[in-house]
DOKOL-653567 format. One record per residue (C-alpha): residue in one letter; residue number from 1; z, x, y. Coordinates in Angstrom, 2 decimals. Example, Ala and Ser with C-alpha at 12.3 -4.5 7.8 and 13.67 -1.06 7.14 Angstrom:
<sites>
 type seq       Z       X       Y
    A   1    7.80   12.30   -4.50
    S   2    7.14   13.67   -1.06
</sites>
This chain:
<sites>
 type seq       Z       X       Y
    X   1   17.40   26.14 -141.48
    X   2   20.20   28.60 -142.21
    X   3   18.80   32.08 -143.54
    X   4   20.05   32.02 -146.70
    X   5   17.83   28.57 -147.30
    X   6   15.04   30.90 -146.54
    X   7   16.26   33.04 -149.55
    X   8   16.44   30.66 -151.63
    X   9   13.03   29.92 -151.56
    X  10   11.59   33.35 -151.19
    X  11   13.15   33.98 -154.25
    X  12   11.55   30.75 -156.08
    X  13    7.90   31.68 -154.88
    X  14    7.92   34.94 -156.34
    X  15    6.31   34.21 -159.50
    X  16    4.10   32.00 -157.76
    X  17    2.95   34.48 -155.26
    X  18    2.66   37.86 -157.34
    X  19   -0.54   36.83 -159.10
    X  20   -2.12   34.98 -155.91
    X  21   -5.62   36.69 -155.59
    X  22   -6.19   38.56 -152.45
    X  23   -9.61   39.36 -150.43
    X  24  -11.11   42.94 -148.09
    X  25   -7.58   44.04 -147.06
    X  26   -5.43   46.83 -148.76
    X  27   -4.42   45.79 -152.22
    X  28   -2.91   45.82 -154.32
    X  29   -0.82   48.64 -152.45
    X  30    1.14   51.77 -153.87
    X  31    4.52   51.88 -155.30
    X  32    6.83   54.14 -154.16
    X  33   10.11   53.08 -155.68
    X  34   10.74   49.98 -157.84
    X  35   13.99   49.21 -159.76
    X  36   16.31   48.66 -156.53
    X  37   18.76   45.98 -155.62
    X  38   17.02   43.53 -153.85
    X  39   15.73   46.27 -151.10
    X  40   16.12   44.28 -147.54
    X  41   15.33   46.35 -145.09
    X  42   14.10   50.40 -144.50
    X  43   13.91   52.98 -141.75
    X  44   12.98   56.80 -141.60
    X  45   16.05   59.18 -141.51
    X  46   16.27   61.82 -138.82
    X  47   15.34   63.99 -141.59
    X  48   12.22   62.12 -142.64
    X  49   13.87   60.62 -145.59
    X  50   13.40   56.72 -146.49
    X  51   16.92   55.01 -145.92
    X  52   16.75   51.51 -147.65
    X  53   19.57   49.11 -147.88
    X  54   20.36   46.96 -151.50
    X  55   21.83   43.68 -151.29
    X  56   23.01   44.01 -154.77
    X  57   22.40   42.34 -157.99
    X  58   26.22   41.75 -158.33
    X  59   29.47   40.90 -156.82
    X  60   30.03   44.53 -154.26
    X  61   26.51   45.84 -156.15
    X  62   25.34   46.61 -152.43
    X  63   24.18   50.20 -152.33
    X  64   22.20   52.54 -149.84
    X  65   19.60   54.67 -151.35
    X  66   17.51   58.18 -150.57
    X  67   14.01   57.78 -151.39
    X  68   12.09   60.91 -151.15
    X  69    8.15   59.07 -149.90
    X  70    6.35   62.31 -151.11
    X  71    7.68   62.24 -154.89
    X  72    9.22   58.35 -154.91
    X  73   12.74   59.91 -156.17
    X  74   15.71   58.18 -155.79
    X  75   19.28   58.84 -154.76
    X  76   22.14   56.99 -153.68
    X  77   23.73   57.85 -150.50
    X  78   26.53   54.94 -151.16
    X  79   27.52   52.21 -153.99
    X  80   30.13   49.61 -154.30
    X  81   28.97   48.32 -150.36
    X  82   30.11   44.95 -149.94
    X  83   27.77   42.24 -152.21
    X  84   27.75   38.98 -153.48
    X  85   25.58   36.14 -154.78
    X  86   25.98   33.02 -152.44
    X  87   25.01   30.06 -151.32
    X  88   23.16   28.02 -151.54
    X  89   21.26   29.14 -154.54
    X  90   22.76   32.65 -155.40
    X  91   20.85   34.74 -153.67
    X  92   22.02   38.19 -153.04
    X  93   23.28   38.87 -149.74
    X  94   24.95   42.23 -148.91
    X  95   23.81   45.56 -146.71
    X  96   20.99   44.54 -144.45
    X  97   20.11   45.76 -140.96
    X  98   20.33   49.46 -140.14
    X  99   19.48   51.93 -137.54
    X 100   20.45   55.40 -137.17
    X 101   21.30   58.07 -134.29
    X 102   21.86   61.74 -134.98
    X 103   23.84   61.70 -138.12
    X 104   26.03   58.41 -138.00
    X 105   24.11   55.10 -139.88
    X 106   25.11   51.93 -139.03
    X 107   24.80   49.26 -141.65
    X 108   25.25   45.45 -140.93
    X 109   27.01   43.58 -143.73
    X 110   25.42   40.10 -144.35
    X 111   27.15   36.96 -145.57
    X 112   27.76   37.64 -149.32
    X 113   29.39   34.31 -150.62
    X 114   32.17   33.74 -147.54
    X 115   30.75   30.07 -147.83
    X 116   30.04   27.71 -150.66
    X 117   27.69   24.61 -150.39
    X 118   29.11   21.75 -149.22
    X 119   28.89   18.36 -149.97
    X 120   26.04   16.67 -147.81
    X 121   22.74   18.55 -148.25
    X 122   22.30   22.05 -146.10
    X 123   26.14   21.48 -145.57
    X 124   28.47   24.64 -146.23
    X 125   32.36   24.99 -145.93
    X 126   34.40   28.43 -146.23
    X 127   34.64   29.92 -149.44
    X 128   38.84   30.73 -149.39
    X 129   38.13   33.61 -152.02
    X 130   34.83   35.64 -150.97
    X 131   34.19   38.48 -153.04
    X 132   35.14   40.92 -149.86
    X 133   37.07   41.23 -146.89
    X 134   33.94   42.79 -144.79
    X 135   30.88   40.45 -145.00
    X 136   29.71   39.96 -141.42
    X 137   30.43   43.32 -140.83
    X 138   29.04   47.07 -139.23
    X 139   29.89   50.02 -140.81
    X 140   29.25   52.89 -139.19
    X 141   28.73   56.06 -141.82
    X 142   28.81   59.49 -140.66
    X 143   27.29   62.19 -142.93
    X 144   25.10   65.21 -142.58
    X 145   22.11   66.75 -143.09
    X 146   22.66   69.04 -146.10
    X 147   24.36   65.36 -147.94
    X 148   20.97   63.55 -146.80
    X 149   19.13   66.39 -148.50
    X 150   21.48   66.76 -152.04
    X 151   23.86   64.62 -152.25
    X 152   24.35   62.50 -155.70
    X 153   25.83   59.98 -154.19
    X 154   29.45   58.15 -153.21
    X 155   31.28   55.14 -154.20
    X 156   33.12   52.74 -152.16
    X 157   36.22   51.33 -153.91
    X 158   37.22   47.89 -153.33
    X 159   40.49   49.30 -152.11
    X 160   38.34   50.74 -149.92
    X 161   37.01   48.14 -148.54
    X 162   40.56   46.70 -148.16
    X 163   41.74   49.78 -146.36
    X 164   38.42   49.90 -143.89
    X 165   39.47   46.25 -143.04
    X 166   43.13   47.19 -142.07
    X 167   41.64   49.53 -139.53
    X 168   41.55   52.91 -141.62
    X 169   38.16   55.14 -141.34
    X 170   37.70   56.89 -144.90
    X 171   36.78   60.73 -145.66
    X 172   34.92   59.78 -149.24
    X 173   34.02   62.65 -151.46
    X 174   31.73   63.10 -154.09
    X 175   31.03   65.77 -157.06
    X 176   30.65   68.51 -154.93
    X 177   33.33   67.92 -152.65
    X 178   31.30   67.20 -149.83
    X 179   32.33   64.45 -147.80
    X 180   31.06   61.82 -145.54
    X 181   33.21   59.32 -142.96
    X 182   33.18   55.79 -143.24
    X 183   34.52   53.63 -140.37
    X 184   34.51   49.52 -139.83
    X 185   32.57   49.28 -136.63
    X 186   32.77   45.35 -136.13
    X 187   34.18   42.62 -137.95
    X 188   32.28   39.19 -136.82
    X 189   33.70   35.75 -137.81
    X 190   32.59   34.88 -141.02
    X 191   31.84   31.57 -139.40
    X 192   32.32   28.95 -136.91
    X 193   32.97   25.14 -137.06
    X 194   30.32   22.99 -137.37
    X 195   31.86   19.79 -138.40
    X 196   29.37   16.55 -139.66
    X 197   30.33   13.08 -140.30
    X 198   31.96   12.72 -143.72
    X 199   32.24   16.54 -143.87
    X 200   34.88   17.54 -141.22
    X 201   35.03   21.27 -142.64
    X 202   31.73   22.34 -141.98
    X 203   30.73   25.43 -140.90
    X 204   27.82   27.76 -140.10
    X 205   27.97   31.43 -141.74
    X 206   27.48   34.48 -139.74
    X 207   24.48   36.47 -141.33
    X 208   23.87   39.88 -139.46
    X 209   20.68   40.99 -140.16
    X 210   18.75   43.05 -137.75
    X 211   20.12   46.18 -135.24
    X 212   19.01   48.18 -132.38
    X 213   21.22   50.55 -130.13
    X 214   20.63   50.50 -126.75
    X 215   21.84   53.09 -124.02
    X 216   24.68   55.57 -125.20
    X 217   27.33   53.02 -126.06
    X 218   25.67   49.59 -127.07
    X 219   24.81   47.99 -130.56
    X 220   22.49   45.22 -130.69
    X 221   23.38   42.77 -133.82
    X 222   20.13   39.68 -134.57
    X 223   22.25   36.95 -136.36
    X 224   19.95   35.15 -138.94
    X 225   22.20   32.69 -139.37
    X 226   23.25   31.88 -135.57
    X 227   20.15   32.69 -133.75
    X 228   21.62   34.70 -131.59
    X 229   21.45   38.23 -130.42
    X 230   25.54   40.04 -130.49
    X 231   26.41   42.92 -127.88
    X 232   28.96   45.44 -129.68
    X 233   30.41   47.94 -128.12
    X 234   30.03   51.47 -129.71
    X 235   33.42   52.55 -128.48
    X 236   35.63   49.96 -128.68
    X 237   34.02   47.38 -131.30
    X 238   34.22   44.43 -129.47
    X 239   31.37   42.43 -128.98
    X 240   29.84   39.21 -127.13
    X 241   26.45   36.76 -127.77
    X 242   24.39   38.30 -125.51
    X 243   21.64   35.54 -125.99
    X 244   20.50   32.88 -128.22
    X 245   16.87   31.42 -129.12
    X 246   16.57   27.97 -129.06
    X 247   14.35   25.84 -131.85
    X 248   10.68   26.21 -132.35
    X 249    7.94   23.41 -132.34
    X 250    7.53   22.02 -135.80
    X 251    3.66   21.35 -136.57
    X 252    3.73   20.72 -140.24
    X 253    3.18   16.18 -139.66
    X 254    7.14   15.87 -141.50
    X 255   10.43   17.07 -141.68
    X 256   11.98   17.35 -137.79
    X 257   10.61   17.48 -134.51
    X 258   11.84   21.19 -134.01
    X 259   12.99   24.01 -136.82
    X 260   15.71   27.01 -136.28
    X 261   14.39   30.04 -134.49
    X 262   16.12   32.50 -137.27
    X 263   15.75   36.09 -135.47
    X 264   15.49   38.53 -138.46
    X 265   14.71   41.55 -136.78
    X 266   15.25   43.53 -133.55
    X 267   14.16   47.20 -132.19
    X 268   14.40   48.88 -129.37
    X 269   10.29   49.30 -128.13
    X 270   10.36   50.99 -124.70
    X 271   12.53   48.93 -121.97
    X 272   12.58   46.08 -124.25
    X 273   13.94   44.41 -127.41
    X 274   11.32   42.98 -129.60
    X 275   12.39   40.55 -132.17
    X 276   10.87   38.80 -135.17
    X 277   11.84   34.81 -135.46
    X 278   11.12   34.03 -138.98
    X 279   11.64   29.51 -138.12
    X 280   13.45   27.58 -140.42
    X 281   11.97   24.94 -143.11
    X 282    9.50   23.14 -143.49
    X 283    8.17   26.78 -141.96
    X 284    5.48   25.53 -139.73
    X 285    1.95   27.90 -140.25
    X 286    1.56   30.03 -137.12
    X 287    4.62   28.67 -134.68
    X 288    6.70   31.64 -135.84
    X 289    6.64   34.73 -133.10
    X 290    7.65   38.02 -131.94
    X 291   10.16   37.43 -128.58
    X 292   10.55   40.26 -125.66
    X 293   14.29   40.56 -124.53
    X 294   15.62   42.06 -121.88
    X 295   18.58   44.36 -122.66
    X 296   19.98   44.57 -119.49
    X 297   19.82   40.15 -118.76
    X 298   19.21   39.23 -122.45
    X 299   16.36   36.91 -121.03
    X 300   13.29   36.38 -123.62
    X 301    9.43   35.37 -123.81
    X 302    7.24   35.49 -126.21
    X 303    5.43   38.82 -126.93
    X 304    3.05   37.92 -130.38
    X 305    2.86   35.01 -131.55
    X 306    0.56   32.58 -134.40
    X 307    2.70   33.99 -136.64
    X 308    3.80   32.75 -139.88
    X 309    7.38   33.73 -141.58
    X 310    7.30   36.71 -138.91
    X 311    9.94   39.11 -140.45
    X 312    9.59   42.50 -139.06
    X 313    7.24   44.07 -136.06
    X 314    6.76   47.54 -135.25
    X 315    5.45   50.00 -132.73
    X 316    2.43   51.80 -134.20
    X 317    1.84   55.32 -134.43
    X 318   -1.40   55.50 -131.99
    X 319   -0.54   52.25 -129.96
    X 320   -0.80   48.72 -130.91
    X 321    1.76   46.94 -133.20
    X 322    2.21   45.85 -136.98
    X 323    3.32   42.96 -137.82
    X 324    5.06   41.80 -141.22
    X 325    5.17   38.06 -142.54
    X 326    7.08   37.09 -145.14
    X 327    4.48   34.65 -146.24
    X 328    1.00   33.66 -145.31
    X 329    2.44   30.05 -145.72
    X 330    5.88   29.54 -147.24
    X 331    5.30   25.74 -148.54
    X 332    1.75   27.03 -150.83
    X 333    2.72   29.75 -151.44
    X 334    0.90   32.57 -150.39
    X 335    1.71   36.19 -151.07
    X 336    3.33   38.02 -147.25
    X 337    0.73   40.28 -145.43
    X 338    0.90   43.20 -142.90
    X 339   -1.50   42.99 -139.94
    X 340   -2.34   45.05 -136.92
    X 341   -2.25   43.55 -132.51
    X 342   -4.40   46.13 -131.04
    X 343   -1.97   44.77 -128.09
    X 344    0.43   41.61 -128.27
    X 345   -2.78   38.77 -127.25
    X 346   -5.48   40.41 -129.42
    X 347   -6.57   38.74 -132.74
    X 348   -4.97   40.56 -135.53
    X 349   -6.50   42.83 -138.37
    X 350   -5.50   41.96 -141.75
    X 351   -4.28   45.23 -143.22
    X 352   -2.47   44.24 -146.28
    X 353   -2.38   39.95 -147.71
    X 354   -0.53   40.63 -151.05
    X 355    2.71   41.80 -150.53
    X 356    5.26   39.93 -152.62
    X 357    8.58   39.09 -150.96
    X 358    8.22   41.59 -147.86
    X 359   11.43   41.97 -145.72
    X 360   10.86   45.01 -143.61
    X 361    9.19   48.18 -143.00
    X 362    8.81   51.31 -141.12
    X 363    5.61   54.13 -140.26
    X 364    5.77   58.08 -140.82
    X 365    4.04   58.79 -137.52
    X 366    2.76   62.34 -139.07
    X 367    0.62   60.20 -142.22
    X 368    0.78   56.67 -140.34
    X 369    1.78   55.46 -144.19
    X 370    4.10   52.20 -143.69
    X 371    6.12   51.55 -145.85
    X 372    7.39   48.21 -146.77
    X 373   10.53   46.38 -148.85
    X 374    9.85   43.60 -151.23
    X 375   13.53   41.91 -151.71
    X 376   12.51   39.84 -155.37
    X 377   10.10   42.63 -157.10
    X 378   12.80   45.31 -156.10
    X 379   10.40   47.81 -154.54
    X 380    9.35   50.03 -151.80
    X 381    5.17   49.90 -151.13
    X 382    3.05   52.25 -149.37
    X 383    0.62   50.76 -147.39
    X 384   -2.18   53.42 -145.37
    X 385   -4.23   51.98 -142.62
</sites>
């Protein structure tokens, strides 16, 4: 299943799900922050702000946003970010996957709309006039602490985003004439061949999703769309599959024998990588896992797994991991849920079952709060355990 499949439905169950009744765990759960761009994925700022990225609601609608977690408030760090609707059903795809070190962010650019569908079902061929030069992208944005803390926000121009693709890093200044640096980190293929009989031009999109940094000089890129991991190189930009997960069992009695892996996710969790796969359609109930990587060989075994639409995983703040599913069971549909591994082979704790659309979250270690996106309701939750 290519990711943006899985969008495509996600998007379709959400009326479905957001009045499914739930049981003992924690719900319904606390807004923080509704009214943003289909919010994909969040992490805590060196500063202890909420950074979440918006895959737009528009054609270059992506946007970065400042939420304060105390008060819920709002601000935009950047607009105009590369964003489109795509295929195959529209779905928004724009900024996604983010980590951040000192004061430089680095944002992966998903697919937009450099494809169109194609002819035979689940077929795509390349769009000749996507709505940006810079899908399947990292942008690296350097700002400080007193911006983080005040700033109103910036806009990126499409001219811009023209000039970032001919190589130039931008100074961009806002009311105040405070400035912050934006530079093009990585530029990935938009996509690779794939023909298919009676379709000679098909291809399969590039779809960063998920990054990690490793060492002092390495980016770690989880391709949704190519089930692969990417190496990039901090200094020099260039970059290399550094490994690839191969299909999962299928247990659902139809569709194929085996479904895509689809890593959406990846962080950094002691010596190792830890990665969400999401698995592709029909979505087989609890075949979808959380993988250990090496960094340094890029070899991989499982870590959690009887997991369902897995879509995030993180550390917790007193030991033990969360996990974050997308959907209890896609085909139903059930609402996503949050629950707790004690360690990676206990049986979970349910802590949260009715979380609509979840995509990705992260923990305030002082209040333990996570907090969690929901890409089709447009909101940021608070979830206490």
């Amino acid at each position: 299943m290519n990711f943006r499949t899985f969008l495509t439905v996600c998007f379709a169950v959400t009326i479905v799900v957001v009045g499914a009744t739930v049981g003992t765990a924690q719900c319904p759960v606390a807004t923080v922050a509704g009214g943003l761009r289909a919010p994909t994925k969040i992490i805590l700022s060196t500063k202890g702000s909420l950074l979440v990225t918006e895959s737009g609601n528009g054609t270059n609608t992506g946007r970065i946003s400042i939420i304060d977690a105390a008060t819920g408030v709002r601000r935009t760090l950047i607009d105009g970010l590369p964003a489109a609707f795509g295929a195959p059903g529209n779905d928004p795809a724009g900024p996604s996957g983010l980590v951040m070190r000192g004061r430089t962010l680095y944002v992966a650019i998903g697919a937009g709309d450099e494809v169109l569908n194609g002819s035979l079902p689940g077929s795509f061929v390349p769009n000749p006039n996507p709505s940006s030069p810079l899908f399947s992208s990292v942008l690296a944005i350097h700002f400080s602490g007193n911006v983080e803390m005040n700033t109103a926000g910036y806009v990126l121009s499409f001219a811009d985003q023209i000039a970032l693709k001919n190589g130039s890093k931008l100074d961009l200044a806002n009311g105040d004439n405070e400035k912050i640096n934006v530079e093009l980190l990585v530029d990935f293929p938009d996509y690779v061949s794939e023909p298919r009989p009676g379709l000679p031009n098909a291809v399969r999109q590039s779809n960063p999703f998920g990054l990690a940094l490793y060492g002092d000089d390495h980016l770690y890129v989880a391709d949704a769309s190519a089930n692969s991991i990417r190496s990039v190189d901090l200094d020099t930009g260039s970059f290399s599959t550094f490994t690839t997960f191969g299909p999962l069992p299928n247990n659902r009695g139809f569709g194929p024998p085996v479904v895509e892996a689809v890593p959406d996710s990846i962080h950094l969790v002691g010596d190792q990588f830890l990665v969400t796969l999401l698995s592709g359609f029909p979505f087989p109930v609890g075949n979808a896992q959380v993988r250990a990587v090496n960094p340094e060989t890029g070899a991989s075994v499982p870590f959690i797994t009887g997991l369902t639409s897995a879509i995030d995983v993180l550390p917790a703040a007193g030991g033990g991991f969360f996990t974050l599913e997308f959907s209890a069971d896609m085909l139903v549909p059930l609402p996503g849920r949050l629950r707790y591994f004690s360690s990676p082979s206990a049986s979970p704790t349910t802590v949260s079952d009715c979380l609509i659309t979840p995509t990705s979250m992260a923990q305030d270690s002082r209040t333990a709060d996570v907090y969690v996106t929901e890409i089709a309701t447009g909101r940021v939750v608070k979830v206490s355990p």
